[in-house]
Phi, psi and omega in degrees: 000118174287119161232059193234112202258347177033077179035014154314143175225027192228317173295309166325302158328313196269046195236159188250345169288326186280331202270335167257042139262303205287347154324276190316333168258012166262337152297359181129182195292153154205135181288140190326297177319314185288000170270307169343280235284346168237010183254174161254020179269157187271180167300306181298333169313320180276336174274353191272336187273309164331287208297283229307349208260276239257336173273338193277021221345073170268337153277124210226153187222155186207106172323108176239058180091183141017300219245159164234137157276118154262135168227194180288180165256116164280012182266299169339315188281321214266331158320285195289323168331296175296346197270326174294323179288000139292312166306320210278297280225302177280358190267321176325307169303299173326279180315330189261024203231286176298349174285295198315329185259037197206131177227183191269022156247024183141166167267186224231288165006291189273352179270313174322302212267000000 
């Protein structure tokens, strides 16, 4: 298994365990541990899924006392976010382009010739 993510955040994503990580810090900060205690994964497992999280920078980590917190990142989250409402954004426009030129005897193409 390759877990080598080079700042992907599409790669990152695409683990199922990382992704009910970034669930889960999208409700608040959590500490390695409070994430264990909800994963079927060990500690050292959750930490491993942090940094690839945290390199593809969907995640930030922050020193509390004893302990570290992780949450998103919002520049990361605010990223991949702008890049599906662009994606989204153009397939719709596709689509609402081919419903209006489809009528239920045909596409207009064919109704013309």
């Amino acid at each position: 298994m390759q877990d080598r993510i080079d700042g992907d955040p599409f790669g990152a994503l695409g683990d199922p365990h990382r992704r009910t990580i970034v669930a889960m810090l999208a409700r608040g900060p959590r500490s390695v541990r409070e994430i264990a205690d909800q994963l079927p994964i060990s500690r050292p497992a959750v930490s491993r899924h942090l940094r690839l999280l945290r390199e593809a920078g969907l995640v930030t980590s922050e020193a509390q006392g004893t302990r570290r917190l992780y949450s998103l990142d919002d520049l990361g989250a605010g990223a991949v976010r702008a890049f599906l409402e662009q994606v989204w954004g153009e397939a719709a426009a596709r689509f609402t382009l081919a419903a209006e030129n489809t009528t239920a005897g045909g596409d207009a193409e064919e109704r013309d010739a």
